[in-house]
VEXDREN-2710 file (C-alpha; in Angstrom, 1 decimal):
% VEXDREN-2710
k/r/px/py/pz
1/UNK/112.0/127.7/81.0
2/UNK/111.6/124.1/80.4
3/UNK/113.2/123.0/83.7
4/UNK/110.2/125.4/85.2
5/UNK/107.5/123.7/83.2
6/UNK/108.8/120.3/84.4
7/UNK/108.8/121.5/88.1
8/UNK/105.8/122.8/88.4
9/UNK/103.8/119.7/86.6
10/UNK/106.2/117.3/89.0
11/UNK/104.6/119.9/92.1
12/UNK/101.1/119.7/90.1
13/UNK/101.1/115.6/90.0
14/UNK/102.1/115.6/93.8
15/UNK/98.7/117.3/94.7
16/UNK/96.6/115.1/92.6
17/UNK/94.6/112.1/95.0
18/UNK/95.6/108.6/94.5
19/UNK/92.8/107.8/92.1
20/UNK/93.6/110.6/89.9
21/UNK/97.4/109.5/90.0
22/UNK/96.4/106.3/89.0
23/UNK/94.2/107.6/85.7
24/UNK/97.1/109.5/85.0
25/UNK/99.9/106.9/85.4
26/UNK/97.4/104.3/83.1
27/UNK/96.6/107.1/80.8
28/UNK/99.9/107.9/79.8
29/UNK/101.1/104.6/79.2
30/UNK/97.7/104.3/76.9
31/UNK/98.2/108.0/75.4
32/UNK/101.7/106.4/74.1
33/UNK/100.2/103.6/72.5
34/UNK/97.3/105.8/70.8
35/UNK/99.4/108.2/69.7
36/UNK/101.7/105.7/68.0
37/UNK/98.3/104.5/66.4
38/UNK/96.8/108.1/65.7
39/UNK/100.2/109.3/63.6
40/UNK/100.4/105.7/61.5
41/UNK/97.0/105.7/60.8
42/UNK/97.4/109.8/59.6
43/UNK/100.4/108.7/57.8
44/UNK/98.6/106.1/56.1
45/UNK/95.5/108.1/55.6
46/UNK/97.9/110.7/54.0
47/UNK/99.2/107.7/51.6
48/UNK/95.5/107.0/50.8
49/UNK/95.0/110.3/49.8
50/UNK/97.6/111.0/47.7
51/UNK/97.3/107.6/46.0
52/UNK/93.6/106.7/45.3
53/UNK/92.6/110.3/46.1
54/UNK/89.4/111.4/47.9
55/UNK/87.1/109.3/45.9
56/UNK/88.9/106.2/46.9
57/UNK/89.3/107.1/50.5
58/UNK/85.5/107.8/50.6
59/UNK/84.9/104.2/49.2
60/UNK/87.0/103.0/51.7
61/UNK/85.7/105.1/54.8
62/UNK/82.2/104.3/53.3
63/UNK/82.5/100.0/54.1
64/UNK/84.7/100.9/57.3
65/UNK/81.4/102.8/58.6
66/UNK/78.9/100.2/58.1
67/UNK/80.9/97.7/59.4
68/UNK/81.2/100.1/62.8
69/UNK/77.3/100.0/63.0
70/UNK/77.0/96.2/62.8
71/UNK/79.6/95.8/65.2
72/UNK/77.7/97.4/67.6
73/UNK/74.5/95.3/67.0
74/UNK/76.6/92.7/67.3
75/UNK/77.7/93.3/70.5
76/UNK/74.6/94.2/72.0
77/UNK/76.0/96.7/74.6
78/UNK/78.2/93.7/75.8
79/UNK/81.4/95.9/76.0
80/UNK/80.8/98.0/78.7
81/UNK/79.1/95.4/81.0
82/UNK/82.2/92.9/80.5
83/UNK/84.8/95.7/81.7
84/UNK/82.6/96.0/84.5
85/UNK/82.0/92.7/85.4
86/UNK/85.5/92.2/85.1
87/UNK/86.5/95.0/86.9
88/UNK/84.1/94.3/90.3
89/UNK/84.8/90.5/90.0
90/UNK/88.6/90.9/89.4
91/UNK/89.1/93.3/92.8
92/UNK/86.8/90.0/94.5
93/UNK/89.4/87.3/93.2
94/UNK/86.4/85.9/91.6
95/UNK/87.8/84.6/88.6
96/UNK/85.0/82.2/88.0
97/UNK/82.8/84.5/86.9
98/UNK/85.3/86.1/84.8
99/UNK/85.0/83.0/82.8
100/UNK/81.6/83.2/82.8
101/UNK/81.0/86.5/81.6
102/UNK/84.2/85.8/78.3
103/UNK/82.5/82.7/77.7
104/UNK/79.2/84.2/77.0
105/UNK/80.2/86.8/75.4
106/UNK/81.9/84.3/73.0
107/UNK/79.1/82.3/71.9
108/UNK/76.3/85.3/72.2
109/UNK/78.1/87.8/70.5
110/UNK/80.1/86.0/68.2
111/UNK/77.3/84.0/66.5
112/UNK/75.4/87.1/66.1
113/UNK/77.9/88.9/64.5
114/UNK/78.5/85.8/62.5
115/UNK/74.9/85.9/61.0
116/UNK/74.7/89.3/60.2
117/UNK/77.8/89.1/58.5
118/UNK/76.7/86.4/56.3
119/UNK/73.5/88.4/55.4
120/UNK/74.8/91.5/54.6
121/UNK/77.8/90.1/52.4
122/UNK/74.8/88.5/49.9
123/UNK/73.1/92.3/50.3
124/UNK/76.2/94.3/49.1
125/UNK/75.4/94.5/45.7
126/UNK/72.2/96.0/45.9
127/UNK/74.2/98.3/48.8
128/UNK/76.6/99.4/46.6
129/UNK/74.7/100.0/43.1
130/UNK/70.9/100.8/44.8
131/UNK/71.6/102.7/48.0
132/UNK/74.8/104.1/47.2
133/UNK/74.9/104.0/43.7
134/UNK/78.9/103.5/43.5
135/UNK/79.4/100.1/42.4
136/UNK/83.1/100.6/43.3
137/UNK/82.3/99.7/46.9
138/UNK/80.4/96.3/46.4
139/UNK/83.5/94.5/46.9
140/UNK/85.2/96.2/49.8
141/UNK/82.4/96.2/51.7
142/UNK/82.5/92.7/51.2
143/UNK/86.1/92.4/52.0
144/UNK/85.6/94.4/55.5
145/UNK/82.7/92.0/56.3
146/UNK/84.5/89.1/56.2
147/UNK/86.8/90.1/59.2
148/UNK/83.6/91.9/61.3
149/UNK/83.0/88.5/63.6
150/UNK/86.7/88.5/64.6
151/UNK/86.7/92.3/65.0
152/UNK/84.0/91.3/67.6
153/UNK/86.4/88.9/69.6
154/UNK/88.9/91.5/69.3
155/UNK/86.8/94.2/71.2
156/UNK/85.4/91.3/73.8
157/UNK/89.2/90.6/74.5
158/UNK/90.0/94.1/74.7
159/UNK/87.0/94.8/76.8
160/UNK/88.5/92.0/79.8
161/UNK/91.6/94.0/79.4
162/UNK/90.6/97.1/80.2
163/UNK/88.7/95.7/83.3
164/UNK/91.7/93.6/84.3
165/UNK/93.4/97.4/84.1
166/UNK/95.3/96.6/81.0
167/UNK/94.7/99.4/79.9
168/UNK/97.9/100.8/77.4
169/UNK/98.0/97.0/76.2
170/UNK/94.4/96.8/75.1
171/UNK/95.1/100.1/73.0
172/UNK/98.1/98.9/71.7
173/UNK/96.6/95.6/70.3
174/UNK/93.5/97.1/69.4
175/UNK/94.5/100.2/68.2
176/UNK/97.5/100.4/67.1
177/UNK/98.3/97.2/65.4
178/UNK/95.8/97.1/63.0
179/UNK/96.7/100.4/61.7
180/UNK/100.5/99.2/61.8
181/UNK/99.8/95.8/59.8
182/UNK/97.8/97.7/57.3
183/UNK/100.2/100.7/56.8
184/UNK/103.5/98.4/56.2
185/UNK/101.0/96.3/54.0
186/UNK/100.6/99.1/52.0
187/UNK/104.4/100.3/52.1
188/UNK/105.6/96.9/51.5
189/UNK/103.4/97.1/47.9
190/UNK/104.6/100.7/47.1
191/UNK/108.1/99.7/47.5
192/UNK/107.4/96.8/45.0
193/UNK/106.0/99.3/42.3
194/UNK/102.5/97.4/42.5
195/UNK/99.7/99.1/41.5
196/UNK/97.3/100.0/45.1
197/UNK/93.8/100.2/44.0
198/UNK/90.8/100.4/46.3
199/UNK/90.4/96.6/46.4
200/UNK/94.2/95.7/47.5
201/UNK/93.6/98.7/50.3
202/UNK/90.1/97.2/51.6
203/UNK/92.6/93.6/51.5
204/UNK/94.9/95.3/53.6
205/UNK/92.5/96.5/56.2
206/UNK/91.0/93.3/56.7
207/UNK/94.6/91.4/57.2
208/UNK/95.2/94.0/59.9
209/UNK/92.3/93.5/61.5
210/UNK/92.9/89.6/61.3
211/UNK/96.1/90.0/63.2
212/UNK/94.4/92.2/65.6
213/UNK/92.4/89.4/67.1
214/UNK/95.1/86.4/67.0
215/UNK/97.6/89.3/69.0
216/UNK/94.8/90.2/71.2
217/UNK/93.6/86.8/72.1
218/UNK/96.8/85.2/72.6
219/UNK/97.5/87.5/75.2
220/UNK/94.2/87.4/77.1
221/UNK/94.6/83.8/77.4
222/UNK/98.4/84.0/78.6
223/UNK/96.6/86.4/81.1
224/UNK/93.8/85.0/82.0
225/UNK/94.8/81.4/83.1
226/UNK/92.2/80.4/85.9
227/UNK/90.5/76.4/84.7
228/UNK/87.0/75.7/85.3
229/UNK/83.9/74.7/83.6
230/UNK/82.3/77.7/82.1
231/UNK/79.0/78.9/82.8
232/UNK/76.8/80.5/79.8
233/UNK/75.0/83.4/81.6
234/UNK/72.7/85.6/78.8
235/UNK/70.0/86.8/81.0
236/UNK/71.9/88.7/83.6
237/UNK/74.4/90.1/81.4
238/UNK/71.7/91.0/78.6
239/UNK/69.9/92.8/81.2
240/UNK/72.6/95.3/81.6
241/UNK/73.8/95.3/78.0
242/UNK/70.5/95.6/76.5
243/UNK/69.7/98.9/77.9
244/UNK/73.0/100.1/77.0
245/UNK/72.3/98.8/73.2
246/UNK/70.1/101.7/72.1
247/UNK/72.8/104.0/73.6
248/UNK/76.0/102.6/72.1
249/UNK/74.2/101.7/68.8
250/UNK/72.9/105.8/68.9
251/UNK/76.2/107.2/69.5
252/UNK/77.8/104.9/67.2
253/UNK/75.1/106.0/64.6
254/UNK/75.4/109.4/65.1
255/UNK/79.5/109.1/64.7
256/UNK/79.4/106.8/61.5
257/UNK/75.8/108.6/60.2
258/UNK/77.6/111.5/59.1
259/UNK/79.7/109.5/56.4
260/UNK/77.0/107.2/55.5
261/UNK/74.5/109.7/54.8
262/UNK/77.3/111.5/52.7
263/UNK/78.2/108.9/50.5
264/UNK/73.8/108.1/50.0
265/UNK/72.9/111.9/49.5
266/UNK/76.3/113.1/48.0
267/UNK/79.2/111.5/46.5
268/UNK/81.9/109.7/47.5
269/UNK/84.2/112.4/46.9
270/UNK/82.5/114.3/49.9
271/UNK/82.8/111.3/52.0
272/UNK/86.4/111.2/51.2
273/UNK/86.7/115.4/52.2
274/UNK/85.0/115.4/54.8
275/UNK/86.8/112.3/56.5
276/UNK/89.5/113.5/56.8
277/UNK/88.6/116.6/58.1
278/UNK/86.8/114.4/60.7
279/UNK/90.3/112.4/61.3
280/UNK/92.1/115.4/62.5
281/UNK/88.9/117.2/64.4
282/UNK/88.8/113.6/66.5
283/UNK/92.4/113.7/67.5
284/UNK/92.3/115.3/70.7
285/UNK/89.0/112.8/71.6
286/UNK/91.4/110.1/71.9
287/UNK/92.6/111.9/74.8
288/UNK/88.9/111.5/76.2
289/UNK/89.0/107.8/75.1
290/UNK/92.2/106.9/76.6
291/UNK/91.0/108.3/80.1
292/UNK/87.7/107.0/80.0
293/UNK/89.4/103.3/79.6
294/UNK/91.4/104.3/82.4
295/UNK/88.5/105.8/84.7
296/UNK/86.2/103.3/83.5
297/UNK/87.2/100.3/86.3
298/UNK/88.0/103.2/89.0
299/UNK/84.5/104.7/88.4
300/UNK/82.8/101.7/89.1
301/UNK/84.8/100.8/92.3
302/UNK/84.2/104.0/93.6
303/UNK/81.1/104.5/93.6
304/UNK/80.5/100.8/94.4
305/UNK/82.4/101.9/97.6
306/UNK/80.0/105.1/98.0
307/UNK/83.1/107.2/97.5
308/UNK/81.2/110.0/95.7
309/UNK/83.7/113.4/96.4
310/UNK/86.3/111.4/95.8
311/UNK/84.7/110.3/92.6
312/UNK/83.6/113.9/91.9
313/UNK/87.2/114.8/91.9
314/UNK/88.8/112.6/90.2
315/UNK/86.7/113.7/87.5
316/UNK/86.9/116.9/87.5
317/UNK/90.8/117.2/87.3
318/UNK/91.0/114.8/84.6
319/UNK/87.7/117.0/82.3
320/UNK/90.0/120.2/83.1
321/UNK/93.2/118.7/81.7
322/UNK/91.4/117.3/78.4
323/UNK/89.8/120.6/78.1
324/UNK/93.0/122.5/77.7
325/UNK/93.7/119.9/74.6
326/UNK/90.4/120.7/73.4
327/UNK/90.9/124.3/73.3
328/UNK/94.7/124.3/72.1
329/UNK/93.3/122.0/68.9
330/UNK/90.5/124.6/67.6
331/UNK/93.1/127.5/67.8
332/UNK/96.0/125.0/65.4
333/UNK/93.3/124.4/63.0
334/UNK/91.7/127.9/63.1
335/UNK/95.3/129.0/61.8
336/UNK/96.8/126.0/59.9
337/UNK/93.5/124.6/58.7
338/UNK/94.4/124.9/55.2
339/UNK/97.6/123.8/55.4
340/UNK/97.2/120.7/57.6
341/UNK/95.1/120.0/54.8
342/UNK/97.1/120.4/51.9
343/UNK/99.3/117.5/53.0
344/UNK/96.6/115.1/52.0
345/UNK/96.5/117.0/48.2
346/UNK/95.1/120.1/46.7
347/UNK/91.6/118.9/46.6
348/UNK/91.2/118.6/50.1
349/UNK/91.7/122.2/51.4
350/UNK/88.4/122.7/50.7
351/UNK/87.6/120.8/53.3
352/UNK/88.7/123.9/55.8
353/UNK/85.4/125.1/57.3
354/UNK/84.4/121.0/57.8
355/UNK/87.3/120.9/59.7
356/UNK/86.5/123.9/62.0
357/UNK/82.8/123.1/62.7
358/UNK/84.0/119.7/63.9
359/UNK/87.0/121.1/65.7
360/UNK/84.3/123.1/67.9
361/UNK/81.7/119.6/68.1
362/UNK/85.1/118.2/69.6
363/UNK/86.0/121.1/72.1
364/UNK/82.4/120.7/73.3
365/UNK/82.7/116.6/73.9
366/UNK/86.0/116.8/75.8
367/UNK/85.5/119.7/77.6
368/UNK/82.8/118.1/79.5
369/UNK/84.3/114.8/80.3
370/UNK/83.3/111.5/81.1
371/UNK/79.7/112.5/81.3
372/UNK/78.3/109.2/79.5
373/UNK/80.7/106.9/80.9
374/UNK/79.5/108.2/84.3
375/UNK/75.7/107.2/84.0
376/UNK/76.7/103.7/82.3
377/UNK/79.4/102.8/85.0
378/UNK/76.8/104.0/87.8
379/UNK/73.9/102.2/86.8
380/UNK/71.7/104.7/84.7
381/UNK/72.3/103.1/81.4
382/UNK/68.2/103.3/81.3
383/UNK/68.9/107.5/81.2
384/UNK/72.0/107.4/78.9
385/UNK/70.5/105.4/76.6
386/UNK/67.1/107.9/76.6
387/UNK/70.1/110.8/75.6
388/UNK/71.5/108.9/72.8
389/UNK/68.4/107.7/70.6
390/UNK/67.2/111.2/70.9
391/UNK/70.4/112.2/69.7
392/UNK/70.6/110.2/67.3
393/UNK/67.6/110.6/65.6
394/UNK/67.7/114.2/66.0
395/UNK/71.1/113.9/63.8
396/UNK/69.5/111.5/61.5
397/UNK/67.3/114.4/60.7
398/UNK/69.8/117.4/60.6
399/UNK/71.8/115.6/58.3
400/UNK/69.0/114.5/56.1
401/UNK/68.1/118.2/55.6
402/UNK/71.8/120.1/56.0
403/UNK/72.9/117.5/53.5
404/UNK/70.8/118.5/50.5
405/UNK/71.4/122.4/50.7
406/UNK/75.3/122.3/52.4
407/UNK/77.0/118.9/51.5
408/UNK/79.6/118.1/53.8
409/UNK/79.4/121.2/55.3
410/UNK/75.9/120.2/56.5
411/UNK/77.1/117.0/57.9
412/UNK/79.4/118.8/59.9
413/UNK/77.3/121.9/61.9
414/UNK/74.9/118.5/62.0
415/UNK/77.5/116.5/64.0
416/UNK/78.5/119.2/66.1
417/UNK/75.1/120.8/66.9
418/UNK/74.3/116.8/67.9
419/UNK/77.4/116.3/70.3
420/UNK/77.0/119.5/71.9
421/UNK/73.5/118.6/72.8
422/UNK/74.3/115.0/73.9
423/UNK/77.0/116.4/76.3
424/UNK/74.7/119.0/78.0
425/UNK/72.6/117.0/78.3
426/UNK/74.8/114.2/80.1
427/UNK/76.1/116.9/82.5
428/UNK/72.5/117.7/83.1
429/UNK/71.8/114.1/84.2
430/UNK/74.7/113.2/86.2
431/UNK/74.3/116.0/88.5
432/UNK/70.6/115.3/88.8
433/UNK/71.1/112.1/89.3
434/UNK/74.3/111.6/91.3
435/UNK/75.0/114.9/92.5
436/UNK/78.4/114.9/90.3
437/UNK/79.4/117.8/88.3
438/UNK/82.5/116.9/85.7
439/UNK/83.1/120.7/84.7
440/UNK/85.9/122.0/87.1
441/UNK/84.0/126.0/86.9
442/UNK/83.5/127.3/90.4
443/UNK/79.9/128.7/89.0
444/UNK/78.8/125.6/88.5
445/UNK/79.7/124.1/92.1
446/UNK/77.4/126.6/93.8
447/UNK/74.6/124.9/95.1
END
């Protein structure tokens, strides 16, 4: 039976186009490293849980989230425009502007990030005891915003991997290492009987993070060895990246609003439930983030080539395959729901129908592909960017309203009613606007 299996996916792989072979020989390599980071940072989530229960892993979630927002303020949209800057200009030799692009990217985002660091460590008190009246988290989220400028290198050197089409190593640095530092952190203390309050934990975080962005940077600078004076270029580069601000700073809202508004309309406890229902609802979208760093460099040469059906079908065999995972995932936790949960502790099994609701939010995002990723890398970040503020302020809204009569319930038909509608939307666009459809159905090919 299994010698079939593996003969017919060897026969399946030998149909697939070069372009899709090559998403599929990066992704793998990626899925590897992601999945190492996915099951350490479950395990250590798991540890969390069972050590400073849900109310501590709320706290902790809680400063992880708004640190997530000003990351993305901080880059200003810069991520996507350096992987494809770096992706055209690497296929062209033209190192130069490589440089150019790291170099500003440096200075622009990295002071920025700097400031609002700075600013928001002297407003976590009134944070912590005024908006979310747990004074518990004044000091992690102080902790976590001492390492947000470096997280911002680490995602700008991540961001020149991917388009240098490094892609499994930028995962594993980016993803997997932090989780890895902070997890034997953690062990190491365990081992020697200290106690691990929500302080030491928020430590441990940070030092992971740390060694994130001295790993990442060493190795983009072993890579990346072309010598010439550097160029600061903002305007063009904020041109494309501004645009894509109010998108990536929606979706990133919309991901991270669910928590936040939690832990300000609820209690941390909730925030600590429902996170980790949302951990296992988002494992099968690391499939869709793994690809889309792999597509991301092959979109944009494609359809700087005018290759669109090749483009089209690239797409549409790698939205088909992460379907399948999407589906497989809602019918685990439609059965084992209760106890997947359990692992984490009695408390958090009553986290179940949280876990379904966003199970089915996921399904939705998957199954139509790399809708947004499509409109960015093609030049409608103008159209993308329209999507996601309306998203977002539509879930600013559901949650503000679910939240007071369902909890963390609300959040979650809130999160998934919102994704659903963001990806319809998408698939809408990029078919009106580049005649692409992502969803392999026959039905929807018919012109």
């Amino acid at each position: 039976m299994i010698k079939r299996f593996i003969i017919y996916g060897r026969k399946r792989l030998l149909k697939l186009d070069e372009h899709t072979l090559e998403v599929v020989r990066k992704s793998s390599a990626s899925t590897v490293a992601k999945v190492a980071g996915m099951a350490i940072g479950l395990l250590v989530s798991v540890f969390l849980g069972r050590t400073i229960g849900a109310e501590g892993l709320g706290i902790i979630n809680l400063s992880n989230r708004v640190v997530n927002i000003l990351l993305v303020v901080g880059l200003l949209g810069m991520r996507q425009v350096i992987i494809k800057e770096v992706a055209i200009t690497h296929n062209k030799k033209d190192f130069a502007h490589i440089g150019n692009v790291m170099h500003t990217a440096y200075w622009l985002n990295g002071g920025i990030t700097l400031v609002l660091s700075v600013i928001l460590i002297f407003l976590s008190p009134w944070l912590a005891n005024t908006v979310f009246n747990e004074p518990r988290l004044q000091y992690p989220l102080m902790i976590a915003l001492v390492v947000m400028t470096p997280q911002v290198f680490s995602r700008i050197f991540s961001s020149g991997l991917v388009g240098y089409r490094k892609i499994w190593q930028s995962n594993l640095v980016e993803q997997t290492l932090s989780i890895a530092i902070t997890g034997i952190l953690l062990v190491i203390l365990w081992l020697l009987k200290r106690e691990i309050t929500v302080n030491i934990v928020a430590v441990c975080y940070a030092i992971g993070r740390a060694g994130v962005t001295i790993s990442v940077g060493l190795y983009w600078h072993k890579l990346y060895k072309f010598k010439a004076k550097r160029i600061f270029i903002p305007k063009p580069l904020l041109k494309t990246s501004i645009p894509l601000l109010g998108s990536t700073l929606a979706a990133i809202v919309v991901s991270n609003a669910d928590a936040i508004m939690l832990g300000w309309l609820g209690t941390t406890k909730e925030v600590g439930l429902y996170s980790v229902a949302a951990r296992l609802a988002l494992l099968t979208s690391f499939f869709l983030q793994v690809t889309n760093a792999s597509v991301s460099p092959k979109i944009a040469a494609l359809y700087e080539s005018g290759k669109m059906m090749e483009l089209e079908k690239m797409v549409q065999r790698v939205t088909k395959g992460l379907g399948l995972f999407g589906l497989m995932q809602v019918v685990v936790f439609i059965g084992a729901g209760k106890f997947i949960l359990g692992i984490w502790g009695a408390e958090f099994t009553s986290a179940y129908w949280v876990l379904i609701i966003l199970g089915l939010g996921q399904l939705v995002n998957i199954g139509t592909g790399a809708v947004g990723l499509l409109l960015i890398m093609c030049g409608y970040e103008k159209t993308q960017s329209h999507i996601a503020v309306i998203s977002m302020l539509l879930n600013l809204l559901l949650n503000f309203v679910l939240i007071k009569y369902f909890g963390a319930t609300g959040v979650a038909i809130a999160t998934a009613l919102t994704i659903a509608g963001v990806n319809i939307a998408r698939v809408y666009f990029v078919k009106k606007k580049l005649g692409i459809i992502t969803i392999p159905i026959n039905i929807l090919n018919k012109k």
